[in-house]
C-alpha positions in Angstrom: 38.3 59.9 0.4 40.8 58.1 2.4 42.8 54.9 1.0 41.0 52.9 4.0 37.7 54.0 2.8 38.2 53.3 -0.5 39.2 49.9 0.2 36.7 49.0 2.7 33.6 50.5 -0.1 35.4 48.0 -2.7 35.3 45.0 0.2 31.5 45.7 0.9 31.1 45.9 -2.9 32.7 42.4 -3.7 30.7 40.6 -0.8 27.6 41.8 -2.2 28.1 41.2 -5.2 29.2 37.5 -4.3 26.1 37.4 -2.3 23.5 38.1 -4.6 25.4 35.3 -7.4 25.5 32.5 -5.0 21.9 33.7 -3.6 18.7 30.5 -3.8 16.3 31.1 -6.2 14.1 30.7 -3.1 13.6 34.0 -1.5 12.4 33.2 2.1 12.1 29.9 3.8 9.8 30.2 6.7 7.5 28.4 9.3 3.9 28.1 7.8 1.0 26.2 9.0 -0.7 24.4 6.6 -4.3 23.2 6.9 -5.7 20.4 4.8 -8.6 20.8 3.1 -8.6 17.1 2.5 -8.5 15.7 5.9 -8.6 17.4 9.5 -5.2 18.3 9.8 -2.7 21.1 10.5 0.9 21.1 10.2 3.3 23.1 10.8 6.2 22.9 8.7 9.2 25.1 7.2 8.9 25.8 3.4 11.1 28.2 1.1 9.2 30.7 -1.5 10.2 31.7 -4.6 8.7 35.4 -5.9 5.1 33.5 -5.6 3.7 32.1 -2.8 2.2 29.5 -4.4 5.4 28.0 -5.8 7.2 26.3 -2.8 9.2 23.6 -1.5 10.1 22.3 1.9 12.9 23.1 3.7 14.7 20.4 3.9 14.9 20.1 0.4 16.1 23.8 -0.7 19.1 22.6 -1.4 17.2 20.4 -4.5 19.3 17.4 -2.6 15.9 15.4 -1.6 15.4 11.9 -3.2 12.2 13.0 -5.2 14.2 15.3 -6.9 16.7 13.0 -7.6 14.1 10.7 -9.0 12.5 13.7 -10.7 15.7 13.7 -13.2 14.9 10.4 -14.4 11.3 10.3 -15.2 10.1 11.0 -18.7 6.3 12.0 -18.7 3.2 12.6 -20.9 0.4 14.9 -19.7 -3.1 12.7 -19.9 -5.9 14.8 -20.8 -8.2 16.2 -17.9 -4.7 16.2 -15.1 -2.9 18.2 -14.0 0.8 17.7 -14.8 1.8 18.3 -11.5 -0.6 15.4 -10.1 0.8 12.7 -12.5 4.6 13.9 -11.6 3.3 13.6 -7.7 2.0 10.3 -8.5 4.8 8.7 -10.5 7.0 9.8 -7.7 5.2 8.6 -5.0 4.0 11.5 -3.5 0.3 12.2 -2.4 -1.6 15.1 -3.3 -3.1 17.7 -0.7 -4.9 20.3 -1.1 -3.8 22.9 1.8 -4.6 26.6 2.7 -1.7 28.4 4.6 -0.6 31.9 5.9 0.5 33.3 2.8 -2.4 32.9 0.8 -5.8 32.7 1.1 -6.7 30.0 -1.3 -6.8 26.4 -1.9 -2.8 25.6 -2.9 -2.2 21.8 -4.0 0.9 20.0 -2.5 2.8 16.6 -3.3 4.0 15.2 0.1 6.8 12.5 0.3 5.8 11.1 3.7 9.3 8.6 3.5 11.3 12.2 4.0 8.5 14.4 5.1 9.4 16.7 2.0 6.6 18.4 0.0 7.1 20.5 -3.5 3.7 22.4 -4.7 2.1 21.6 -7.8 2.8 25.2 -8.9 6.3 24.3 -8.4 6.5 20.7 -9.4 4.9 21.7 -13.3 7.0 23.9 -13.9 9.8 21.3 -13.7 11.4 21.4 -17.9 13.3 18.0 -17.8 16.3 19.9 -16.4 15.4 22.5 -13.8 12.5 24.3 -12.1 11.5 27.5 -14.0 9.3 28.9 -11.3 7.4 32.3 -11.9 10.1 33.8 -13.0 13.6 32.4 -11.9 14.6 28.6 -13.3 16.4 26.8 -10.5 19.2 24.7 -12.2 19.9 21.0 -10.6 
């Protein structure tokens, strides 16, 4: 194998390997519409997946840069019996709950919108917020 060759394997080697450590914990951010169960709506909106569809976030806030989230880091909760953590977190944060069925799946998924910023998390996503960083299905998303 040629000195060239070598070198250009070892360059394709480093860049994927920086790649895949700087890589989001959100696998795919893509155009979805969503349509509320709640009222007669349909939107269409960008929103970034993790490994399940049902944990999400919108676009403009992959970057975990959005006020809510900001806001998220400050709030210390308890879970009241009979809710849903994710509901009380939406609330306390000043989001509204919708419940919305889009492309991906084909069930009922429960959102918290931030109308101010026109961000959304899903409640999949927003309980499994620790205190310090998402934990998702599988992957945590530090902050």
């Amino acid at each position: 194998m040629s000195l060239a060759l070598q070198v250009s394997n070892r360059l394709i080697l480093l860049i994927t390997l920086f790649c895949l450590s700087t890589a989001s914990a959100f696998a795919k951010c893509e155009e979805v519409n969503f349509v509320s169960e709640d009222v007669d709506k349909t939107e269409k909106a960008e929103a970034c997946f993790m490994s399940d569809p049902t944990y999400f976030i919108s676009r403009n806030c992959q970057d975990l840069s959005c006020g809510f989230i900001k806001d998220l880091k400050k709030i210390e909760h308890e879970v009241e019996a009979g809710m849903r953590p994710g509901a009380i977190l939406c609330e306390m944060l000043g989001g509204s709950l919708e419940s919305v069925i889009y492309s991906r799946v084909n069930f009922t998924v429960r959102r918290c919108l931030f109308e101010k910023d026109k961000s959304f998390i899903s409640l999949n996503l927003l309980e499994s917020w620790d205190g310090e960083k998402f934990r998702g299905p599988s992957t945590p998303v530090d902050l």
